[in-house]
N, C-alpha and C positions, 0 to 999 in steps of 0.2 A: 721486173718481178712478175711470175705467173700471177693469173688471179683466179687458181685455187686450184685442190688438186685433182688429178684424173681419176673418172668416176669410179676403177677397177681400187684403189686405196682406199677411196671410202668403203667399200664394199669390204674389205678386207678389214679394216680398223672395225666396224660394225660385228662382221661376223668373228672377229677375237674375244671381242665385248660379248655376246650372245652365248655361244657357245666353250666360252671359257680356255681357248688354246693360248693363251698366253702371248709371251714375249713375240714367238715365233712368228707369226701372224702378223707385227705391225711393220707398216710400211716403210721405207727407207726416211727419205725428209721430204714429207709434205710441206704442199706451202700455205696459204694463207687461209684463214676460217672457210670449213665447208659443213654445213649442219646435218645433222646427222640424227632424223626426225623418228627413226624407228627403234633407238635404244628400248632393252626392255627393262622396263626398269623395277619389277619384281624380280628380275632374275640378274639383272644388277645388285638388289640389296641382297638376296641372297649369298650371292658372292664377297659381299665387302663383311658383310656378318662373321665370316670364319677367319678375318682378322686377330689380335690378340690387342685386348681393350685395357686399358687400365686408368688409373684414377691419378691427376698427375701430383708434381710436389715441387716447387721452387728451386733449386739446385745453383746458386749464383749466377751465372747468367742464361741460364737452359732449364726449362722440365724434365724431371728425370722419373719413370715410374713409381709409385708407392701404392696404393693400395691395389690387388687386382680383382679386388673383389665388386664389382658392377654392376650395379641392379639392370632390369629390363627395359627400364625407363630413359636411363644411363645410356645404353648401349644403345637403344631406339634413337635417342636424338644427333649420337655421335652418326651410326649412319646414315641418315638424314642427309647431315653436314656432307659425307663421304659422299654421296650420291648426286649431288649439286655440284662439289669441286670436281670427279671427275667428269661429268657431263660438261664442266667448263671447259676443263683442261684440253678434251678432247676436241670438243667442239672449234675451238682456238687454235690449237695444231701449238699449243704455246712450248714444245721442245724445238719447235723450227724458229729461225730466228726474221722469220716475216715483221713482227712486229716492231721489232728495231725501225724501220724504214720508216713508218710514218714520221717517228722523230728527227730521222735525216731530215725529210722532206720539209717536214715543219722549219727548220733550221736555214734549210734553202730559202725557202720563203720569206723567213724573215731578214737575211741577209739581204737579199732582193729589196724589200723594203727600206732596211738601212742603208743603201745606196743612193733615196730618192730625198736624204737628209743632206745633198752637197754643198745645200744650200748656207749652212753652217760650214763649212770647209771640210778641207780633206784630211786634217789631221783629225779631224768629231768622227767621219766616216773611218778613218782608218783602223782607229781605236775602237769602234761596234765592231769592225770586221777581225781585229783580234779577237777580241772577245767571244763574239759567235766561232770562230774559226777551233778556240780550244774547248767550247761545247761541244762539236761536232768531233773532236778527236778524241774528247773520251766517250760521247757514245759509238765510235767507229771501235773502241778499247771492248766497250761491252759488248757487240756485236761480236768480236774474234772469241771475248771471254765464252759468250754462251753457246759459240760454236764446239765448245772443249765443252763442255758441262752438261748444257739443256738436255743431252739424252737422257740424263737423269730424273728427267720427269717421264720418260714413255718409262722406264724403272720401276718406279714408282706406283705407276700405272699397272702395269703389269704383275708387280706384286702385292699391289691389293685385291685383282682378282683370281691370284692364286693364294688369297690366306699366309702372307706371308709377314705383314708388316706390323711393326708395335706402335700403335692410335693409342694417343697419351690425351688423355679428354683434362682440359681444365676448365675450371670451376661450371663445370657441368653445362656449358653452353659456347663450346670454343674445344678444337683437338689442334695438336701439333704430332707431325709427323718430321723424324729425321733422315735426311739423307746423308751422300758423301760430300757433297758440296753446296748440296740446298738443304732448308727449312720450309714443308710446307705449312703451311697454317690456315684455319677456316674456325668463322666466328659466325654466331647466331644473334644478331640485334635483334630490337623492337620491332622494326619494319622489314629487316633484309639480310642477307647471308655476304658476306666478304670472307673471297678467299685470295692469299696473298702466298707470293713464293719468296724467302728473303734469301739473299745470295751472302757470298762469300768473298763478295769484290773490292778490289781495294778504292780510295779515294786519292784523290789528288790537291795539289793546293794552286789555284790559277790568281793570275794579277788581275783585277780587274782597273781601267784607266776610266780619270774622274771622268767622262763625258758629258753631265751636266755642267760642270765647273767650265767648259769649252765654250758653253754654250749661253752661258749668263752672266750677269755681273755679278759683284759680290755680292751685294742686298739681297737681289731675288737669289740667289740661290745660297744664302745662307737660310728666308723664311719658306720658302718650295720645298729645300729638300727636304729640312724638317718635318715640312708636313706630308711629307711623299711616305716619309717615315713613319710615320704616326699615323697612316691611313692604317697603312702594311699590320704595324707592332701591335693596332687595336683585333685585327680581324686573322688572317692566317697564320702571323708568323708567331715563332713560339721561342722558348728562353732555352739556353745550355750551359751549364756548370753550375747549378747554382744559382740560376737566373742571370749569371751574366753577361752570356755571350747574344749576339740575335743570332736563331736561327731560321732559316724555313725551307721547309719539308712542302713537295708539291709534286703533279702529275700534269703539269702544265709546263712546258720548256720555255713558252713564253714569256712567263710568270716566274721564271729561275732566272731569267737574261735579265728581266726587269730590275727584279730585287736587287741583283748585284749589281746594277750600275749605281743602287742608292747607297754604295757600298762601299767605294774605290779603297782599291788596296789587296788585301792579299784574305781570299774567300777559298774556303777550305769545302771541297765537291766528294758529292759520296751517295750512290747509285744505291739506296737500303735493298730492294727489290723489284717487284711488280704485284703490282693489283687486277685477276683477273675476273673482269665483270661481267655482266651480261650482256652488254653493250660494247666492250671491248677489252685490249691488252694497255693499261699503261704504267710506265715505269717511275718508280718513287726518287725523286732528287732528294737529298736533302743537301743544304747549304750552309755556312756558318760562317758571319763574318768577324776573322778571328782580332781585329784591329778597334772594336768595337764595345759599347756598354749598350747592352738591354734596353729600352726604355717603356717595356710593355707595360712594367707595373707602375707607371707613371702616365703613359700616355696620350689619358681621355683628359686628366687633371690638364697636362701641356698646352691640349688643345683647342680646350676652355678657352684659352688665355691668346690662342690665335688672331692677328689681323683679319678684318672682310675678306682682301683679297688671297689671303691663305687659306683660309677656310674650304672654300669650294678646292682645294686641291687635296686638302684631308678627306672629304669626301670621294673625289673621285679616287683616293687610293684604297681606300675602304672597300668600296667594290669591286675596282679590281683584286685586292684578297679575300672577299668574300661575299659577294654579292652578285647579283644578277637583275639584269633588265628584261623587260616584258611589254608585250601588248597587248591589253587589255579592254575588250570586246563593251562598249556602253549597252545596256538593258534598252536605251531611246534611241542608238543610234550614235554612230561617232567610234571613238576611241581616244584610250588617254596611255601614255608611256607611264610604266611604274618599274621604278627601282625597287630591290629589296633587298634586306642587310639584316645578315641573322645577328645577333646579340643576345648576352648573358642578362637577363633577368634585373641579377645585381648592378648592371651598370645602365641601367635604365634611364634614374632622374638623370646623368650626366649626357647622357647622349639626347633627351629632350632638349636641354639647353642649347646644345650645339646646333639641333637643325631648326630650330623655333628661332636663331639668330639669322637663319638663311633663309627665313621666311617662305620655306617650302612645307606646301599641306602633306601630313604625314599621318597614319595611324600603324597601330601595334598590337594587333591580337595576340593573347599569351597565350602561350602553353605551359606545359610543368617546367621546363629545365630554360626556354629560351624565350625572349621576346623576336620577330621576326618584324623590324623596320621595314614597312610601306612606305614609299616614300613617293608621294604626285607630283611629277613635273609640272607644273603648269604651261599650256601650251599658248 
């Protein structure tokens, strides 16, 4: 794969953006992010302003125009948004299909890694290599998909710097633009701007093989998985139908292979879109394991109720859905490893109990919506 494209492209995507000749100007298929430091960006809003704005309205499962009557304030913040996503969009080259490849790569990698499991036999190894093997074939699927498609984002592009497209602004801090194949969409948080392209792609339904069961006896892996479960159910993963089904939704390929091994059976795969950040391109899994009951809204209660030695494994699953480790610099000297584990407010006294039984020193600065678990190792 190049790494990145020829200087005479950028120079041509730049002076499209500048001088406003449109379509015609962009380059054939660049490849992978090259920045593109000279946008003008008064003569960018400019441009995106003679758009067609309107105020959106719920429409069963889409926004559909209704009011177009749009104050100044309205239309100021929508291009805003506008002017961020295409600076993204551009910046990313995100109608080429470069971005796909790191999650090949990632996949490799971890196949590589599950081969260093032989130690378990080769029927525990064979079973991670199917399993990886039909992750890699549906993102090989999305790969061919947005070689059909992705030009519809230089489209897009293009027709918002000729005044051509209808920016459907909802609830006054978020626009949705329609394509022929895509959805774009950009939202204005507290802290940050996400903008995201959802696709049109289909889902698949893969087997996944018990491989923990291969690998333990009944005991422990009747009270591990569970808590493997209960790490997941408290932090990332989220409910479907009704709250019945587990789902989870992620940008981590690692973190999708994972979940479905706590899963065995038959996991329902479905690529929602991408998320295009500052920091990069990654792609939305979402998962659903369809042989399964929820147990989110019971979880912490479950876990209470956990053995010593399950416990630290509920722990460690929690992190890996939602947590993160750290190294943190002493004021005298030294350093000390800190875990941390965002959590809802509400379930606060429950999740005290659990780590005050693991005898790890922890503190909890709140904020308005969330408690953020500190969590000291003791070294």
């Amino acid at each position: 794969m190049p790494n990145g494209p020829p200087p005479d492209r950028v120079e041509r995507v730049r002076r499209a953006i500048n001088t406003n000749t449109g379509g015609a100007e962009w380059p054939g298929r660049p490849g992978p992010p090259q920045t593109l430091d000279t946008l003008d960006e008064e003569k960018l809003k400019e441009l995106l302003k003679k758009n067609r704005f309107c105020r959106g309205r719920q429409r069963r499962w889409k926004y559909v125009c209704g009011s177009k009557e749009i104050s100044e304030e309205e239309r100021g913040r929508a291009v805003e948004l506008l002017v961020e996503t295409v600076r993204r969009l551009v910046h990313w080259y995100v109608w080429d299909v470069w971005w796909v490849g790191k999650y090949r790569k990632e996949l490799l990698e971890i196949k590589s890694r599950a081969q260093l499991l032989n130690k378990y036999g080769d029927k525990t190894v064979n079973g991670l290599m199917r399993l990886i093997g039909k992750f890699e074939k549906y993102i090989e699927q999305l790969q061919e998909y947005w070689q059909e498609v992705g030009y519809e984002v230089r489209g897009i592009i293009n027709d918002l710097l000729n005044g051509r497209v209808e920016v459907i602004i909802r609830n006054g801090e978020g626009i949705t633009i329609y394509g022929k194949h895509l959805t774009l969409e950009a939202n204005k948080t507290a802290s940050s701007i996400t903008v995201q392209i959802v696709f049109r792609f289909r889902g698949i339904t893969i087997k996944t093989p018990d491989v923990l069961g291969m690998v333990m006896n009944r005991e422990e892996y009747a009270k591990f998985l569970l808590a493997l479960r209960l790490g997941f159910a408290v932090t990332d993963e989220s409910v479907y139908y009704e709250g019945k089904i587990p789902q989870m939704v992620t940008t981590q390929v690692w973190q999708a292979v994972l979940w479905s091994i706590l899963y065995p059976g038959h996991i329902y795969m479905l690529a929602h879109g991408i998320h295009v950040n500052k920091n990069g391109v990654s792609i939305e899994l979402g998962l659903r394991a369809k042989n399964y009951r929820s147990l989110k809204d019971r979880a912490l209660e479950i876990a209470k109720e956990l053995g010593e030695d399950a416990l630290p494994v509920f722990l460690f699953a929690a992190v890996l859905g939602d947590g993160s480790a750290l190294i943190v610099h002493k004021a005298r000297g030294g350093v000390e490893p800190i875990i941390c584990i965002a959590i809802s407010s509400y379930d606060f006294d429950k999740w005290e109990s659990i780590v005050n039984r693991l005898g790890i020193r922890w503190w909890a600065p709140e904020t308005k919506k969330f408690h953020k678990f500190h969590i000291l190792l003791r070294q």
